[in-house]
Every structure is written in structure tokens, then in C-alpha cells.
C-alpha positions in Angstrom: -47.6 68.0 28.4 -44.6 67.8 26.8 -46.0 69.2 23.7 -46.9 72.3 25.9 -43.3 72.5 27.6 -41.8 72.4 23.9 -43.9 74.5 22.4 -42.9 77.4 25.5 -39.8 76.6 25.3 -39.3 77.4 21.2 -41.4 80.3 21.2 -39.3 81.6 23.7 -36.6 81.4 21.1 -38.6 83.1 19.0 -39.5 80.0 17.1 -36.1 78.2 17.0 -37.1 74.7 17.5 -33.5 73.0 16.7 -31.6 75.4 20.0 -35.1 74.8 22.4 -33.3 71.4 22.3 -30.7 72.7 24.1 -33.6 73.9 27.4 -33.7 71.3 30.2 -37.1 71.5 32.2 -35.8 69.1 35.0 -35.1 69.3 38.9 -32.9 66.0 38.1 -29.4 67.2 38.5 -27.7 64.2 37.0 -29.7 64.9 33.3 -28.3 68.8 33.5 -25.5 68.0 31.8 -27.3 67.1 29.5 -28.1 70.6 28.4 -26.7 74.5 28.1 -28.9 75.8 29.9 -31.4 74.2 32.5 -34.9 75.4 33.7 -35.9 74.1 37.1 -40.1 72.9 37.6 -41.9 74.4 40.5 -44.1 71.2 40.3 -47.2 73.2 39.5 -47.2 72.9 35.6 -50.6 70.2 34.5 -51.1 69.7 38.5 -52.3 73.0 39.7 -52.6 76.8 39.2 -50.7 79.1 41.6 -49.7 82.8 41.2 -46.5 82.7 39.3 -42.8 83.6 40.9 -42.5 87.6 39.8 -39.3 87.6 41.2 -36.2 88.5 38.5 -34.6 85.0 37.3 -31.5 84.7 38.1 -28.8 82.5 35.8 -26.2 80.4 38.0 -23.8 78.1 36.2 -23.5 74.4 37.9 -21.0 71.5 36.9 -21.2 68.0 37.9 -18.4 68.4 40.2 -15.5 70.7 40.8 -13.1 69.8 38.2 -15.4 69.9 35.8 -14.7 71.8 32.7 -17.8 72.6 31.6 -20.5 74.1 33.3 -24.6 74.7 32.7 -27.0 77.1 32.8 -29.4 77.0 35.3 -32.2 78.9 36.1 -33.8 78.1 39.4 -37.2 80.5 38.6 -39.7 78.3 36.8 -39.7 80.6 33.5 -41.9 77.7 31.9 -44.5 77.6 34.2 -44.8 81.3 34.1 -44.8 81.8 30.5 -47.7 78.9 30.6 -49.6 80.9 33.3 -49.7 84.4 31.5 -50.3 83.4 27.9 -52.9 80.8 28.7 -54.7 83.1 31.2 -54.3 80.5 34.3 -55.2 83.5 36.1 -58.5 84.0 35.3 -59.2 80.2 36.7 -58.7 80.8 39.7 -59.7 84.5 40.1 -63.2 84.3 40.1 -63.6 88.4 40.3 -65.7 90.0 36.7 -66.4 93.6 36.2 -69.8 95.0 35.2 -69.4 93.3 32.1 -68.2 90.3 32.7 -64.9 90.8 31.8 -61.2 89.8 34.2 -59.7 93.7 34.4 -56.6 94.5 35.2 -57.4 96.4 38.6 -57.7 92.3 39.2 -54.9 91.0 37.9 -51.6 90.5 39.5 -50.6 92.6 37.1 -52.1 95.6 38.1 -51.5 94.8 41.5 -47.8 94.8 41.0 -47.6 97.6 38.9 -46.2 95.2 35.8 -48.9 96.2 32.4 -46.3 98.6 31.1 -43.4 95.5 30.6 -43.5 92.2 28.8 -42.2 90.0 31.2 -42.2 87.2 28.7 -40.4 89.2 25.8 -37.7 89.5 28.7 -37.4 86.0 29.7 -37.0 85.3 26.1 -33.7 87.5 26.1 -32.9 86.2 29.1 -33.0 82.6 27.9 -31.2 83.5 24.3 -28.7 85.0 26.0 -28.1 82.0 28.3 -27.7 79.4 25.0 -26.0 81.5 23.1 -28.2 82.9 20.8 -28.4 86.7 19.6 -31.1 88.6 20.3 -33.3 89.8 17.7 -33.0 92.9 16.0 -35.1 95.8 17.0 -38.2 97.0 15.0 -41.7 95.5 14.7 -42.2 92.0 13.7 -45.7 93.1 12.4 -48.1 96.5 12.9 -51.7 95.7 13.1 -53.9 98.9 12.6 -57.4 97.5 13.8 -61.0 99.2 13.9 -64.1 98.1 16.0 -67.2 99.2 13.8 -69.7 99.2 16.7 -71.8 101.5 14.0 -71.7 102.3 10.4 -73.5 105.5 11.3 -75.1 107.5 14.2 -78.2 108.6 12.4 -79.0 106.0 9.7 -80.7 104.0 11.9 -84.6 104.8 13.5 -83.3 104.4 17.2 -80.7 107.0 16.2 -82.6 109.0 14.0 -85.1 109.6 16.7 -82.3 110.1 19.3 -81.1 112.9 17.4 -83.9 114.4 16.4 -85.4 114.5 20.5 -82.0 116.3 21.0 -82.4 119.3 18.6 -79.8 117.6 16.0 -82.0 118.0 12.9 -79.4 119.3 11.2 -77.3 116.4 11.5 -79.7 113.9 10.8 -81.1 115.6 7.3 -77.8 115.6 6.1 -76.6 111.7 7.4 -80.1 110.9 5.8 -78.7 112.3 2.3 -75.7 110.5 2.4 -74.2 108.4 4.7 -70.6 109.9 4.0 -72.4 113.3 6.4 -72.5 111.2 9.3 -70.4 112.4 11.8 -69.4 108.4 12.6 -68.4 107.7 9.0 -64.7 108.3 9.6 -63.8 105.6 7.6 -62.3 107.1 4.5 -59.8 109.7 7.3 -58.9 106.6 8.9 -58.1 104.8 5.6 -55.6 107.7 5.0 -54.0 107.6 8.4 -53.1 104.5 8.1 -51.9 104.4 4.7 -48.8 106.6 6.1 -47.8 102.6 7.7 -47.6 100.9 4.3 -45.9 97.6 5.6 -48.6 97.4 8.7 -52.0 95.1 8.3 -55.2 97.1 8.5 -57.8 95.1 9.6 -61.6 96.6 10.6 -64.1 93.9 12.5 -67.5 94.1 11.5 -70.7 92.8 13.2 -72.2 90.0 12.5 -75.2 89.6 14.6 -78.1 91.7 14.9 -77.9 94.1 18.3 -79.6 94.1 21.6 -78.9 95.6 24.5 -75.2 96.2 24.5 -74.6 95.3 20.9 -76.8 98.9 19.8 -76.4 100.8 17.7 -77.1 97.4 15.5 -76.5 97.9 11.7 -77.1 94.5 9.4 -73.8 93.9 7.4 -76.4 93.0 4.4 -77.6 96.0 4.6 -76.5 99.1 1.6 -75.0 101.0 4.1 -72.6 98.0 5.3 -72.2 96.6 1.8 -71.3 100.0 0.9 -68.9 100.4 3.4 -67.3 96.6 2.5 -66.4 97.9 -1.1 -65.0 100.9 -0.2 -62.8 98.8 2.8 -61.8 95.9 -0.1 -61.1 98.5 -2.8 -58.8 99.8 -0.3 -57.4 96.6 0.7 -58.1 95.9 4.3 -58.8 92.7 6.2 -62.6 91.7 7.5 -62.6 90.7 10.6 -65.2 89.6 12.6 -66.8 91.8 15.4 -68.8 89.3 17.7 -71.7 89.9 20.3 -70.9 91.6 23.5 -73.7 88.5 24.8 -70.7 85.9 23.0 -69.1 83.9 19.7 -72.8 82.1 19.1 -73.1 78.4 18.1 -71.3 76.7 15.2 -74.6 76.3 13.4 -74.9 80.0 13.9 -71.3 80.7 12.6 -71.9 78.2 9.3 -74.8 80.1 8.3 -73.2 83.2 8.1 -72.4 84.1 4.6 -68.4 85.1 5.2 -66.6 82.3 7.1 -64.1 84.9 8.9 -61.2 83.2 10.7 -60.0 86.9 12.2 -62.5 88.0 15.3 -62.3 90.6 18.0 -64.9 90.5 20.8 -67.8 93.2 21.2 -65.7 95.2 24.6 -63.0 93.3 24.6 -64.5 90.0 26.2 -61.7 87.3 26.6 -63.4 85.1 28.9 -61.8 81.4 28.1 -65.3 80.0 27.4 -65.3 82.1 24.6 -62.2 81.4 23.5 -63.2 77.5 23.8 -65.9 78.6 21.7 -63.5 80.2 18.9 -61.3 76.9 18.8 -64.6 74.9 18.2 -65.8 77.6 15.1 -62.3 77.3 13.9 -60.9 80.6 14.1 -57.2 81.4 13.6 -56.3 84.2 14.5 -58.0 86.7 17.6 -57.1 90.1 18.0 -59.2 91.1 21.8 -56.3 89.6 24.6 -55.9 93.4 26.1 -57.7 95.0 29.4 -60.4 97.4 28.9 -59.2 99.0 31.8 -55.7 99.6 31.8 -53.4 99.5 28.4 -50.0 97.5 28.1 -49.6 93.7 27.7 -52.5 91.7 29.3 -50.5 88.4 27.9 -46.8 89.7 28.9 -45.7 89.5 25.7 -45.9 91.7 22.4 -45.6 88.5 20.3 -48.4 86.5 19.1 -48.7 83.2 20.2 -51.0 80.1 20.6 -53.5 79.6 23.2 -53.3 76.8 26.0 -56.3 75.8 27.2 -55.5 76.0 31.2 -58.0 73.5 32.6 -57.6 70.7 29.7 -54.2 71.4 29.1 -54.3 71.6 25.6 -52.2 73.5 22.7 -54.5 74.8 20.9 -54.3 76.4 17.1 -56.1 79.6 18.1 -53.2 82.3 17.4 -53.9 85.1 20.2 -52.6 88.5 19.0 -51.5 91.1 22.2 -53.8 94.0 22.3 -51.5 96.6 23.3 -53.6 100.1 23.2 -56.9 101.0 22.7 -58.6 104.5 22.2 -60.9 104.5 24.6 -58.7 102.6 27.6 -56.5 106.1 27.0 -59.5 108.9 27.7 -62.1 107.3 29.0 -63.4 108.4 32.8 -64.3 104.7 33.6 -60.5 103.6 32.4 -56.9 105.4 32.5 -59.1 108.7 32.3 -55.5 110.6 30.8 -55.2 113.6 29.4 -53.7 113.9 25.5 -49.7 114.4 27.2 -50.2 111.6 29.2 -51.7 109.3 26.6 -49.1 110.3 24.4 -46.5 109.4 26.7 -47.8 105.8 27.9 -48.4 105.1 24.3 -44.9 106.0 23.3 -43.6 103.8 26.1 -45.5 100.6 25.0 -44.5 101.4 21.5 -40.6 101.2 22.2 -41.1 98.4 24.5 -42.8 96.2 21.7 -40.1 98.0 19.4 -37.3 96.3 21.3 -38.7 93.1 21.8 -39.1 92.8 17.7 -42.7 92.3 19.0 -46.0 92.5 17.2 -47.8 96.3 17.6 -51.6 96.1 17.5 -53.5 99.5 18.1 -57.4 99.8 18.1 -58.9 102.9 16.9 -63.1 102.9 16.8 -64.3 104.4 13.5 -66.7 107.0 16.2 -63.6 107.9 18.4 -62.7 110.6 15.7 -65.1 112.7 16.1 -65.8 113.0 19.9 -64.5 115.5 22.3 -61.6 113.4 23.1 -58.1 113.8 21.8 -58.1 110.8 19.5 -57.9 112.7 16.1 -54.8 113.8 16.8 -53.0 111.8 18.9 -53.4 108.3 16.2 -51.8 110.4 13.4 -48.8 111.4 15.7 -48.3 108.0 16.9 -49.0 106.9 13.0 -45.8 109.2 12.7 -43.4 107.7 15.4 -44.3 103.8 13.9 -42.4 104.9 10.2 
């Protein structure tokens, strides 16, 4: 436990481990001198999972008595506890309520019910808290820019379930050429996005690529031994990118699964955005670093209350884990589609930009997801990633 509590508290600092020192998590009055600044329990933290207080903290100063000269922080809202309950996703423990899919959304959430996706609550207790021991703040800007890409399919029509599909639909056209070279299929976007995203030199570009073959949700399958995919991987490397790992709508698979794979990839973003904490269990176990999928489907803004990375916490075994959980802030599709936020391209722009200067003033970590087939729909996305390409330089 107290591993946990440290941990919270220091990150909250934004990783200064020598002034979290100076954080009291204690109801005992006579060890808060002890301290600048004092953080009272709610009693819930390893015992039990409640909703957290969404009230705004409030700092009082206390002193041992009333000639005393100094006097200590206290905060009475337990800012531990509620850091511990958004960033492990408590929540989803005791909210037993799954969409279609399987997945927590935000229409669930006491986020959504309180209106709170568009604010990191977290990235504001951490000013709070600086503030309180004396700390600056940090400096605004981006901490990191992750440009990420979800390659549900190489191609549209390079595949006999799509060929066919295309063919039934009067697309011949289409499907002649994208059988001449794969660079004619209308989902092979790859080399535009490449170019966007080169105007954000200092971001990481990162595309996830399957790894198991499809079924059912996971179509349109492609094999990533395949010429097309291997292909694809040496244009992506010459360019520099990361390779992340895409995994199954149906789940992360078995760790004898994940060792015979030929590329042992530590980066991993679930098939729609599947966070369930099983799978996250599961990721721990296959020894994955770093995961890139904590955002709602449904509803863009910070699923984790936070724009910063941090470390998972296992809610039910109460353990730190090393998994590094990365804040999906916006996704292509959560913007336009009729089943999400359904917005139009001025009001996508303008909830985008919002999120952006939020994670902007927070010295936060920005991570965008862009699908490689999004480009050329009838949706807006074409032209809205470039201008908010733009606003990041």
C-alpha cells in the first residue's frame, strides 16, 4: 500500500520523489506537523471502492495550536484516493454496465454523467498540490506528441472477401486497379499520412499492426507475413515509425501465443479500443510496457483524468504494476461517427482544439489516433488532422 500511496503522491509532482516527502496521507493530527502539506484518507483506499469526492479541494492551513508560528497544508478531499480511483479504473469494478462490445463507455461513467471528459481533473490536483509545497508549476507545451494509426486493413480490395464485395457493388474499377498495385487502393493512405505527420518532427509516430488472423470483428484480416504487410513494414521503418501491436477485438491471446509471434512488441493498442482490466492483467503477464488504448470510444477527452502517462494499479489486487498506460485523448472516428459524438467538422474542430490546450497546459502527453481508412471516407478527417497537425507546431 504504501508503495501505491508514494507512487500517487510523486507522480502528482510530476515525478519529484525527494518534495512527495513533504505529502502527509494521515487523519492523525499530531503527525501533521510533520509535513507542508497534509492529505486527509477517506478510509476507502485497499478496503473498498466508492465513487470518488468530485467536489473542488479546498486547501486550509492548520497549526498545532494558536501560537504557533508555522502552519500546514491540509487538504480535507482525499486527492489520493481519487487519483488511485481514475487511473486504475476502480470504476469499472464496480460498474458492471458493457456496451455492445464489451467495452465501459463513457455514457457510463461518472464522467459523462457529470459532464467532466473535457478536464483532467488529475493534471489539476497536481497544480493544486505543487502549489501547496511550494513547487512551480511546469511550463506549458507538450511533454510528448504521439501520432498513432490503427491498421484494421492494409487494403480494401486485396483481399477475396473484399475483392468480391467490391465487385457485387459495381466497383470493378476500383478493384482492377488495387489488384495492379496496392498503392491504388483507396485505404492505402499510408504514404499522405506519413507526410502529415512529418510537419510534427519532435512527435512519435507510432502505427499498430495486427497480429492475429481475423474473424468476425477483426475482418478485413490481412497476414502481417504477407507481401502486402511486409511491404507496408519497409516503407513504415524506412520512414522511421514505431510498430506497435494491434490486438484481437476477441483479446491480448495467451503468452504461448504472444512468444510465438515473430516481433516481441512491447507497444499495443486494443482492436476498438477494449480496456477491459482483464486484458490489461493479460498485458502485465506478456510483458508489455507501454499501452496506448485508455480512451472512450464513445465520447473523446481524458478517460484516465489526466494527459500524462502513468502506471497502471491493479484495483482488486492492489498492485503497481509496470504497464505504462498512455491517455488516449481523440480519435477520428469518436469525432464523426453517428454511433459516437456524431459532430460536424466546426464542431470537431473546436472540441479538439479544446483538449489540445488543456493537455498543452498541463505539460501533458498528446496522443491522437488517425485510421489509415478514415482518409478517404465521406467524413471530414482529411482535413481536419492537417489543421490540427498545424496548431501542435
Amino acid at each position: 500500500m504504501d508503495e501505491i500511496i508514494n507512487y500517487i503522491k510523486t507522480w502528482l509532482l510530476y515525478g519529484n520523489a525527494d518534495a512527495a516527502q513533504m505529502i502527509g496521507y494521515t487523519a492523525d493530527e499530531r503527525e501533521w506537523q510533520k509535513y507542508k502539506l497534509v492529505i486527509v484518507p477517506n478510509g476507502h483506499l485497499g478496503k473498498d471502492i466508492v465513487l470518488p469526492d468530485l467536489t473542488t479541494p479546498v486547501v486550509e492551513q492548520w497549526s498545532a495550536s494558536a501560537s504557533a508560528d508555522q502552519t500546514v497544508a491540509v487538504i480535507r478531499t482525499d486527492l489520493i484516493y481519487n487519483t488511485f480511483f481514475f487511473i486504475s479504473r476502480a470504476e469499472e469494478v464496480i460498474n458492471k454496465q458493457r456496451d455492445e462490445h464489451g467495452r465501459f463507455a463513457a455514457a457510463y461513467s461518472v464522467l459523462g454523467e457529470h459532464n467532466r471528459l473535457m478536464v483532467p481533473t488529475l493534471d489539476e490536483y497536481a497544480r493544486l498540490v505543487m502549489k501547496a509545497v511550494g513547487l512551480p508549476l511546469p511550463p506549458s507545451g507538450f511533454a510528448h506528441i504521439y501520432l498513432t494509426h490503427d491498421i484494421d486493413t492494409i487494403a480494401h480490395y486485396r483481399h477475396l472477401r473484399g475483392a468480391l464485395g467490391g465487385l457485387w457493388r459495381g466497383e470493378w474499377r476500383q478493384v482492377l486497379r488495387a489488384w495492379r498495385d496496392m498503392e491504388d487502393d483507396p485505404a492505402y493512405t499510408f504514404p499522405w499520412l506519413v507526410e502529415q505527420d512529418k510537419r510534427v518532427p519532435l512527435a512519435e509516430k507510432i502505427y499498430f499492426v495486427k497480429h492475429s488472423f481475423g474473424k468476425g470483428y477483426d475482418y478485413p484480416q490481412y497476414n502481417h507475413h504477407s507481401p502486402d504487410a511486409h511491404r507496408l513494414r519497409k516503407f513504415l521503418e524506412w520512414n522511421k515509425v514505431t510498430i506497435g501491436w494491434h490486438s484481437s477485438y476477441y483479446g491480448v491471446g495467451s503468452i504461448e501465443q504472444r512468444s510465438k509471434r515473430r516481433d516481441e512488441l512491447s507497444v499495443h493498442r486494443s482492436h476498438y479500443l477494449n480496456c477491459s482490466i482483464a486484458n490489461m492483467r493479460k498485458l502485465v503477464e506478456l510483458g508489455v510496457t507501454d499501452d496506448y488504448t485508455m480512451g472512450f470510444a464513445d465520447q473523446a477527452g481524458f478517460r484516465l483524468q489526466t494527459s500524462r502517462a502513468v502506471l497502471w494499479i491493479d484495483p482488486e489486487r492492489m498492485q503497481l504494476t509496470e504497464l505504462v498506460l498512455h491517455p488516449l485523448i481523440i480519435m477520428d472516428v469518436t469525432l464523426s461517427s453517428k454511433n459516437y459524438m456524431a459532430l460536424d467538422q466546426v464542431e470537431a474542430t473546436y472540441v479538439c482544439q479544446q483538449l489540445i490546450d488543456k493537455v498543452r497546459m498541463h505539460n501533458g502527453d498528446l496522443c491522437l489516433l488517425w485510421h489509415n481508412t478514415s482518409i478517404n471516407q465521406t467524413d471530414y478527417h482529411k482535413s481536419l488532422y492537417p489543421e490540427l497537425l498545424r496548431s501542435l507546431r
